[in-house]
Backbone bond lengths (Angstrom), bond angles and torsions (degrees), N, CA, C in turn:
res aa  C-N    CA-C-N  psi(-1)  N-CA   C-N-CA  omega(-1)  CA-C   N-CA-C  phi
1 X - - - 1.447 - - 1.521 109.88 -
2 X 1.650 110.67 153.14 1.356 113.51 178.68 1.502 120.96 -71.81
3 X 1.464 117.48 -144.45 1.198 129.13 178.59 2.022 91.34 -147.25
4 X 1.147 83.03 139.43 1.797 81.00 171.51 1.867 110.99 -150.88
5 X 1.545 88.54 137.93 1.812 99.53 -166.66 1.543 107.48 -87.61
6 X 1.293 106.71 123.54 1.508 103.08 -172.90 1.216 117.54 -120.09
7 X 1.359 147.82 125.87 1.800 157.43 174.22 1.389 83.95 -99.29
8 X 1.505 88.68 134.92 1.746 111.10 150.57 1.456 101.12 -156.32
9 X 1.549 93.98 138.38 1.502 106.97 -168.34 1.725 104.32 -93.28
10 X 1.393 122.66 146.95 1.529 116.17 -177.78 1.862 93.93 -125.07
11 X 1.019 100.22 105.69 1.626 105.30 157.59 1.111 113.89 -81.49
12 X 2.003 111.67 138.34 1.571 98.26 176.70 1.297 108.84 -117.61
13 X 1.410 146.93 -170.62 0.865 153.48 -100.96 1.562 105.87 -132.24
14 X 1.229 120.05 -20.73 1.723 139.11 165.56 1.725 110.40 177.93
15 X 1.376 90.04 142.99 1.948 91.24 174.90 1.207 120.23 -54.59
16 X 1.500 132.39 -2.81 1.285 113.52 146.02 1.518 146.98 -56.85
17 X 1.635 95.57 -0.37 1.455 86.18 -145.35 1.707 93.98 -110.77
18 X 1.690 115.85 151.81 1.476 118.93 -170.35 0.998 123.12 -57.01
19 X 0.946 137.76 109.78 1.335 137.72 -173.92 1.813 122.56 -87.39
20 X 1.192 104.10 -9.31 1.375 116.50 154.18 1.243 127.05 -77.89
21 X 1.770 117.07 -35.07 1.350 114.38 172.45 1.457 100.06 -70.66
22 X 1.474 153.90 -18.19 0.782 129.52 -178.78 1.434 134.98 -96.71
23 X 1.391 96.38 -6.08 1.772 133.14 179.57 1.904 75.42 -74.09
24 X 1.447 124.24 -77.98 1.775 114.38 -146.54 1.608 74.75 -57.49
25 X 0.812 139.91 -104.84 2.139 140.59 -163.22 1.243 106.59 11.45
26 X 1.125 97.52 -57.84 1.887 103.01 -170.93 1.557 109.73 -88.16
27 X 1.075 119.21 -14.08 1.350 119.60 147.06 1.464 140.55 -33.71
28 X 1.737 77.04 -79.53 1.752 83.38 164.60 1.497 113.73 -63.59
29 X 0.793 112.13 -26.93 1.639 114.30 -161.55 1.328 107.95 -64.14
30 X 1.649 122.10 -43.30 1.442 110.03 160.29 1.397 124.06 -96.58
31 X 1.001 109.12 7.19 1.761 117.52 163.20 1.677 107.72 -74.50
32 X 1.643 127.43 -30.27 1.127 107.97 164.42 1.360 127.92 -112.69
33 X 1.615 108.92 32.82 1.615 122.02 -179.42 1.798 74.67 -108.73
34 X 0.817 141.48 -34.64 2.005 131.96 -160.51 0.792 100.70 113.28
35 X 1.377 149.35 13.79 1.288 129.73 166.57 1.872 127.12 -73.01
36 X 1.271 110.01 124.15 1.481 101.04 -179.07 1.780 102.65 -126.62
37 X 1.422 97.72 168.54 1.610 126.18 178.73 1.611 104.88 77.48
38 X 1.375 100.77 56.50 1.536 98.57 -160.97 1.680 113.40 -84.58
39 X 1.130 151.26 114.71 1.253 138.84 161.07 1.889 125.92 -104.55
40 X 1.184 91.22 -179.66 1.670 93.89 -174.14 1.271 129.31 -131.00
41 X 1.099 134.14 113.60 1.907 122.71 -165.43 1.610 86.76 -128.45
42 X 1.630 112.89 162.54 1.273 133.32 -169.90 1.534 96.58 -131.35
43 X 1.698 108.93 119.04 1.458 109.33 174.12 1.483 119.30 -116.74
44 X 1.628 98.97 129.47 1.558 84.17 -161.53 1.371 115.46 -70.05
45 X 1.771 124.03 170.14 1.477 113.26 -172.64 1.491 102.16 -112.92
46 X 1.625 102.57 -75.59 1.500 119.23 -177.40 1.349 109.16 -146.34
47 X 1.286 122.61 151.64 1.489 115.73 151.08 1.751 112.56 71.01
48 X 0.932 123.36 -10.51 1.630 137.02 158.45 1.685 98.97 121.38
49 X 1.174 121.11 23.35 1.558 130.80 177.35 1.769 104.98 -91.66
50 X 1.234 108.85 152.10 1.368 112.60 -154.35 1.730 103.90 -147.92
51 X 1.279 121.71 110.10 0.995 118.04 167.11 1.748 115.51 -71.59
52 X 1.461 108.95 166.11 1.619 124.39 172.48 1.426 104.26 -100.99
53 X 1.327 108.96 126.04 1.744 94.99 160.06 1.391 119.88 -133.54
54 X 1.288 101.72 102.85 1.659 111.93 -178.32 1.439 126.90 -57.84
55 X 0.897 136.02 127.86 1.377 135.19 -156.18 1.441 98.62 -133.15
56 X 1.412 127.70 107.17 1.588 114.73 158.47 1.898 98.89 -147.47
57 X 1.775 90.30 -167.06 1.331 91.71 -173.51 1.760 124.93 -133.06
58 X 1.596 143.17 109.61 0.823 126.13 -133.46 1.484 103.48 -127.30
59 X 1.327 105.62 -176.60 2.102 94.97 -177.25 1.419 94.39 -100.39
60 X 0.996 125.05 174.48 1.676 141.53 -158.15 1.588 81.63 -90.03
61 X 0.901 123.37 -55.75 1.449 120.51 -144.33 1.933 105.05 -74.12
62 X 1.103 108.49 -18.52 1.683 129.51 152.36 1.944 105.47 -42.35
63 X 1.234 101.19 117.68 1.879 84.01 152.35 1.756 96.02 -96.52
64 X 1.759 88.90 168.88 1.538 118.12 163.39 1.254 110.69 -79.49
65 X 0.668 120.78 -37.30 1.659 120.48 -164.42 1.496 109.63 -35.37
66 X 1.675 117.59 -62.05 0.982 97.37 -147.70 2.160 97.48 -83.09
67 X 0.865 106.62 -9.88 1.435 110.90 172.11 1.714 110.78 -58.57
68 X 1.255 112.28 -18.12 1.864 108.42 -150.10 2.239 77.34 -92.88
69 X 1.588 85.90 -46.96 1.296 94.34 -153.70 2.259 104.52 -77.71
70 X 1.242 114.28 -0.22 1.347 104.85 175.46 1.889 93.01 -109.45
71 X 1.190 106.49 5.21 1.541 93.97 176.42 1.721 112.53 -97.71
72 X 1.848 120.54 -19.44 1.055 138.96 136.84 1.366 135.18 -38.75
73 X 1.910 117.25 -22.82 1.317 133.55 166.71 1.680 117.45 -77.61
74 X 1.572 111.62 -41.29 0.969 117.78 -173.54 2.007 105.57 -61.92
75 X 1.671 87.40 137.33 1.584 108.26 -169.54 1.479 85.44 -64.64
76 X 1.581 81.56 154.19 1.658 107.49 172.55 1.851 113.27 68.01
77 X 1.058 115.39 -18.01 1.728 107.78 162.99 1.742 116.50 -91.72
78 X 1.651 92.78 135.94 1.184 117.92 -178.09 1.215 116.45 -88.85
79 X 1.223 138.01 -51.98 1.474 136.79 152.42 1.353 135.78 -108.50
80 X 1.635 157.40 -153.31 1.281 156.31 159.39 1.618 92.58 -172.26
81 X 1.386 89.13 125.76 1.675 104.00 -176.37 1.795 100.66 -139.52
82 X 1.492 111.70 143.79 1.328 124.44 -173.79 1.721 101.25 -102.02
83 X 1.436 99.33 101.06 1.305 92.74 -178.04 1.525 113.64 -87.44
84 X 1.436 108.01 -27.44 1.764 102.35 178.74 1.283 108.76 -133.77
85 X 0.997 136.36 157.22 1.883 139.78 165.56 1.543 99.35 -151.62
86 X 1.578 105.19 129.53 1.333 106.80 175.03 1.779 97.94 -161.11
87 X 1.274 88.92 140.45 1.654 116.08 173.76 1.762 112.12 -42.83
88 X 0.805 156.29 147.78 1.456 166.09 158.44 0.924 111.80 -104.79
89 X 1.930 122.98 122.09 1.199 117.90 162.83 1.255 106.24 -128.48
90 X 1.935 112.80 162.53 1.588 91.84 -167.29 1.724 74.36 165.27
């Protein structure tokens, strides 16, 4: 099986809200689906609101699912969207 690089963006719920507590959340969250080499960038949207975009990398044989859907649990996010998935070779 491969390796595949995955972005998913986490919008939260108003620019008040921490965006670090939700970076460690989503942390763990693919630290205990298998996900490794995980990093984090903040893209701005509008109005001083700031999306998360998680960036890591997982084995094929992993589903997403349950990663898309415990990053949807975490308080204070409004959506989780998969903006890229791509195979790794190397």
């Amino acid at each position: 099986m491969g390796i595949v690089l995955v972005k998913i963006k986490i919008m939260p719920t108003s620019p008040d809200v921490n965006l670090e507590e939700i970076k460690t959340k989503a942390k763990l969250i693919i630290e205990k689906n298998k996900g490794k080499q995980i990093n984090f960038a903040e893209e701005p949207i509008a109005f001083g609101l700031k999306a998360v975009i998680a960036g890591f990398s997982l084995d094929e044989e992993f589903p997403l699912d349950p990663i898309e859907e415990g990053f949807q649990k975490i308080k204070n996010v409004n959506s989780v969207q998969v903006v890229d998935m791509r195979r790794a070779f190397g």
